[in-house]
N, C-alpha and C positions, 0 to 999 in steps of 0.2 A: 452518580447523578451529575447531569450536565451543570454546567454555570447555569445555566438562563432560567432550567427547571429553578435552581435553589432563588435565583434572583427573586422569581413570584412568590416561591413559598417563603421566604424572608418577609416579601410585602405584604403577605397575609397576616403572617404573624406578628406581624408590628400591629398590625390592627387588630388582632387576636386579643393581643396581649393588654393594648388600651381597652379596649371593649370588657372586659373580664376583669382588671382591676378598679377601673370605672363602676360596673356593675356588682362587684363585693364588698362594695361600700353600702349598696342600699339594705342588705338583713341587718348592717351591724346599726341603722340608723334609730330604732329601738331601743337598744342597748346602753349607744352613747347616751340619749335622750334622758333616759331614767335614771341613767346611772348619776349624771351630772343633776339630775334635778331642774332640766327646762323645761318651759310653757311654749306654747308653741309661737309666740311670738319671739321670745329669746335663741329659739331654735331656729328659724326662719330668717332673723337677723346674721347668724352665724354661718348659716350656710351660703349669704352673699358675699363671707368673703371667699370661698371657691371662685365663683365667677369673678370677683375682683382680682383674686391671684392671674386668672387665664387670659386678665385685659391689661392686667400692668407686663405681662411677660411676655405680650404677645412683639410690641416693638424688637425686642431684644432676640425671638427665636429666628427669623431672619437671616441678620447677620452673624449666628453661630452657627448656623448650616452654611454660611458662605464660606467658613474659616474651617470650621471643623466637617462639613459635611454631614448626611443625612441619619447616616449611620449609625454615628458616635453620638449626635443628639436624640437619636430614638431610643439608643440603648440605655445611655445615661439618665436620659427622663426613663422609663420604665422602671428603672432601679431605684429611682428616687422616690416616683409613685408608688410602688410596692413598698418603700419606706416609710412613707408617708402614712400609708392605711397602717402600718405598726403603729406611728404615732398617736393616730386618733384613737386607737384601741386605748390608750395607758395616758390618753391626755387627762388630766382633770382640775382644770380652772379654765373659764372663758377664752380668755385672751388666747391661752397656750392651743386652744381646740380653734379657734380662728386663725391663727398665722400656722398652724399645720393644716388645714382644708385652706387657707390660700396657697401653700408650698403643692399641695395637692392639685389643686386648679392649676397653676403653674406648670404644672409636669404633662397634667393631661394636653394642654395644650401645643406643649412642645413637640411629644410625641404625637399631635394630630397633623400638626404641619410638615414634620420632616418624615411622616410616613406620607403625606400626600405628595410631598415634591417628587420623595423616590418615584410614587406611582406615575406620574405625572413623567418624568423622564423615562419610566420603563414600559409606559405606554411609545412612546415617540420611538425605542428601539422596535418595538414590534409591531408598529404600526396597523394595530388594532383596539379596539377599544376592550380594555380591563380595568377600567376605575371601577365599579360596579361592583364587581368581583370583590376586588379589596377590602371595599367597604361592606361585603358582605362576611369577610372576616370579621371585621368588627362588632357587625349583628348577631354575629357568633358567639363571638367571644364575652361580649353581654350576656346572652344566657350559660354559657360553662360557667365563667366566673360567679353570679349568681346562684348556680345549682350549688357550686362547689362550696361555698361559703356558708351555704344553707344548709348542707349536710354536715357541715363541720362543727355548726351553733348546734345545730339536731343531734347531733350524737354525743354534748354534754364539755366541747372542746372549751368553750369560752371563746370571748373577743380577742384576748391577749395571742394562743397560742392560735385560735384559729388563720388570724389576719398573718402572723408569721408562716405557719404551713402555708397558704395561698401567698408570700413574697417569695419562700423559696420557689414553689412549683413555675411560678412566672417569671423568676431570676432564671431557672436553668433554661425554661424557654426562649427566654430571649438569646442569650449569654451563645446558644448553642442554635437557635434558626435564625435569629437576625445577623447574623456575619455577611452576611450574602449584600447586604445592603448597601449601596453606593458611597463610598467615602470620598469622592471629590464631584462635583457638579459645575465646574466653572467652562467646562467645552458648552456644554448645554445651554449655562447660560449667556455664552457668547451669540448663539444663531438668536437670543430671542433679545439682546440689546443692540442690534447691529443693524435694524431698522431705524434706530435709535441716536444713532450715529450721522445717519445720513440726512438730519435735519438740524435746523439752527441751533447751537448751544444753549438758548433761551428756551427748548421744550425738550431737551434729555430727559431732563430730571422731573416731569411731568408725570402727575398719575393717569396712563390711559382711560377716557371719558367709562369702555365699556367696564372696565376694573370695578368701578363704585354701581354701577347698575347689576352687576352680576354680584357685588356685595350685598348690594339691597335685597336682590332676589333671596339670598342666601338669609341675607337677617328675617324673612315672612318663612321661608322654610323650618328655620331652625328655632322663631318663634313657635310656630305652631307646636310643632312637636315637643316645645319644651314646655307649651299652657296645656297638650293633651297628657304628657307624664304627668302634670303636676294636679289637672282638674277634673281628670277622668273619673277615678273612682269616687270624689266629690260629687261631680254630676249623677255617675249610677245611684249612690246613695241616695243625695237627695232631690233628686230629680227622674227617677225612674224606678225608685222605691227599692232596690235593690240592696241586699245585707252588706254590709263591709267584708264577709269571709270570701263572698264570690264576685265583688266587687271589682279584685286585682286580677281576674279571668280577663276581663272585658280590653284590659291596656295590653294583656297576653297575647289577643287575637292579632291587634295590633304588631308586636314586635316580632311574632313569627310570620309573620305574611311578610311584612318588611324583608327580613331574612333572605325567603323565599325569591323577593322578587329582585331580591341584588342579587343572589348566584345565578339568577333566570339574565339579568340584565347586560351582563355584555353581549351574548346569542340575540337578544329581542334589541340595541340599538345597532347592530352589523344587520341586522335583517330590517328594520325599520327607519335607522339614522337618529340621530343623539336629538333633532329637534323634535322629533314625532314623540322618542320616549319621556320628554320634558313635558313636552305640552298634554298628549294626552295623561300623563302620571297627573301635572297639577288639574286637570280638567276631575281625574278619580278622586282625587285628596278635595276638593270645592265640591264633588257629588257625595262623596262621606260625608262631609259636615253637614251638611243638611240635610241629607238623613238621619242623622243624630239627631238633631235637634227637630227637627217637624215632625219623625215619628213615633209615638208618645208607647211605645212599647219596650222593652230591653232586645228583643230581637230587634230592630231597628238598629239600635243602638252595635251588636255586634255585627250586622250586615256592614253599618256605617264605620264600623273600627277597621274588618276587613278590609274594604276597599279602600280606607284611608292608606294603610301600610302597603299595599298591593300598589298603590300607584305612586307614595312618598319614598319607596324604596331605592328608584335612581336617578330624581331630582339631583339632589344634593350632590351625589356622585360626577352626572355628567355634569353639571355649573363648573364644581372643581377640574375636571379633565378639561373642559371648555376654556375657564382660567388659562390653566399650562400653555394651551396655544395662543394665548394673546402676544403677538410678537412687541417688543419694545421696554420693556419691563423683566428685573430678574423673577425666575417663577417663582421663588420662594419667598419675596417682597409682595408676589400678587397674590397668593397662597394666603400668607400673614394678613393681610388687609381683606380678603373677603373672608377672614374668619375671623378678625375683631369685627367687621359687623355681624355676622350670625352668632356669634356667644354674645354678643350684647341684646339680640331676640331672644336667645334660650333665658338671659336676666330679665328684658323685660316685658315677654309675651308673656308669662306668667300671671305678671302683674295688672297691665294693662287687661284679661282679659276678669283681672279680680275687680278691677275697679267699673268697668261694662256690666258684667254680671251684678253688681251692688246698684248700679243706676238704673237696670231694666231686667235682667234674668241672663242664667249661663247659658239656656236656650239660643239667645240673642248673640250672644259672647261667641256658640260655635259657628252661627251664621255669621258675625263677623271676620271668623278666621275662613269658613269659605269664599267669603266675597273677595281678601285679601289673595289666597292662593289663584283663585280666578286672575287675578292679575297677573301672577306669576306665568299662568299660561299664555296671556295674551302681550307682555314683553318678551317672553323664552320664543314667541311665533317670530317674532318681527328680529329678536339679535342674535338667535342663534343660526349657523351657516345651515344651508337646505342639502348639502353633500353630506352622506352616509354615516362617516365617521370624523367628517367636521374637523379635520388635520387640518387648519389653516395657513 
């Protein structure tokens, strides 16, 4: 196998591997729960420290991709995250189960940036768009990790042994297809601070205006999707009368269309151009929510899931490849920063869309996150480049 072949199959599975250990956290979240004795307020408090770990570490992942490269932090986060899901298995006092899901949050985030910077520099060798792709590792690796976890509680393993089976199988993963991954980035990020250079020493060290409007986009994106994990089957239940068994079907429609429409998305923005798949995607994700919420049926509801994940699939993606070409800024400073705003949406679109739905109905609360993604497509028209594949 060529270099360049392993190079991609490394970037996948860097997102493989986050996506999958990420996602074998959610069967054991029963187990913890009962096992410790929380309400669901106590429980709810503890899982902010995850996102708290992913916003105090986010400063810091940056400049260890600068020194260490992307590599050596994707691997070493994955090995820690995989450690970490041991921990919460065998934690049992509060405190000890909060600074291990923030170590957790932590890692996850680590390994979300220095797998997108590789992406992002290994787009720029091949000068074609493959963010898409990548991230659809990750959609991926969400549901293996998931199944694999779930068969393991299923067949009478326990949380203890099972969370260690799922660290080894994602230790050798990594250990053995992430090699491939970039160890130094500093040629790269010469071309994209060398615009940077050629203006007065009073705006070097400036955050590019478009940097913080592609973070914004990214915080209504990663909001959404973090109030549709978190109020979906909330709403089937009691808002479309729907049982709790089949309940978790409904956010499933959801996560496989996503899938679906990341490995479809590097083909459809080389055919269409990264602004078209922006904006029409966020124009589908603003026509799902409101068919969610206007059509008072459960089919609405999973017409409305579909096309939500059908067109949310390579937002997220192209913003980040779009990021990479901002010239004037290291990529992995630009990386870092439009991903503390978007985990600060997955913390507090949740919330926000708890506190809407208490003042008027979650009906209102989906229509509110349509009117927001509508946005997204009408600044994704106006700042993303109108050329194909958007190399700036």
């Amino acid at each position: 196998m060529d270099q360049n072949r392993r190079l991609l199959i490394a970037n996948q599975l860097s997102f493989g591997v986050l996506g999958a250990i990420e996602a074998a956290w959610a069967p054991m979240v029963p187990f913890v729960k009962m096992g410790m004795n929380l309400d669901d307020a106590q429980f709810g408090r503890l899982l902010l420290s995850m996102g708290i770990g992913s916003l105090c570490a986010l400063p810091t992942v940056g400049p260890l991709i600068s020194r260490f490269g992307p590599r050596l932090v994707a691997i070493t986060g994955c090995i820690v995250l995989g450690l970490s899901l041991i921990g919460i298995s065998f934690a049992n006092h509060e405190w000890l189960l909060c600074l291990i899901l923030a170590v957790f949050g932590a890692s996850l985030i680590a390994i979300d940036v220095a797998s997108n910077v590789n992406a992002v520099v290994v787009e720029s060798i091949y000068k074609r768009p493959l963010m898409s792709g990548f991230h659809g590792g990750y959609s991926l690796g969400t549901i293996v990790g998931s199944m694999i976890m779930s068969l393991l509680l299923t067949a009478g393993l326990g949380i203890h042994l099972s969370s260690f089976l799922l660290f080894l199988i994602m230790t050798g993963v990594t250990l053995i297809g992430c090699r491939a991954l970039f160890s130094d980035i500093k040629s790269f990020n010469a071309e994209h601070v060398k615009s940077a250079q050629n203006n007065n020493s009073s705006k070097q060290h400036k955050i590019p205006p478009v940097i913080l409007v592609l973070g914004c986009l990214c915080f209504i994106m990663y909001g959404s999707e973090g109030a549709l994990l978190s109020w979906s089957t909330v709403f089937a239940t009691q808002n479309r009368g729907i049982t709790p068994e089949v309940a978790g079907y409904f956010y499933a429609f959801f996560a496989v269309t996503m899938t679906v429409a990341r490995y479809s998305g590097n083909k459809l923005v080389t055919s269409i151009g990264r602004r078209r798949t922006v904006v029409f995607g966020a124009l589908m994700v603003a026509t799902g929510f409101f068919i969610t919420a206007t059509v008072e049926h459960y089919a609405g509801m999973m017409i409305g899931f579909t096309i939500i994940g059908l067109g949310a699939g390579n937002i997220v993606p192209q913003l980040v490849s779009f990021t990479g070409t901002v010239p004037g800024i290291k990529v992995q400073s630009a990386i870092s920063l439009i991903n503390s705003l978007g985990y600060s949406g997955i913390l507090l679109g949740p919330v926000i869309i708890g506190y809407v739905s208490k003042l008027s109905s979650l009906e209102r609360s989906f229509e509110l996150l349509g009117t927001a993604v509508f946005v997204v497509a009408l600044v994704s028209f106006r700042l993303l480049k109108q050329n194909r594949n958007n190399q700036s």
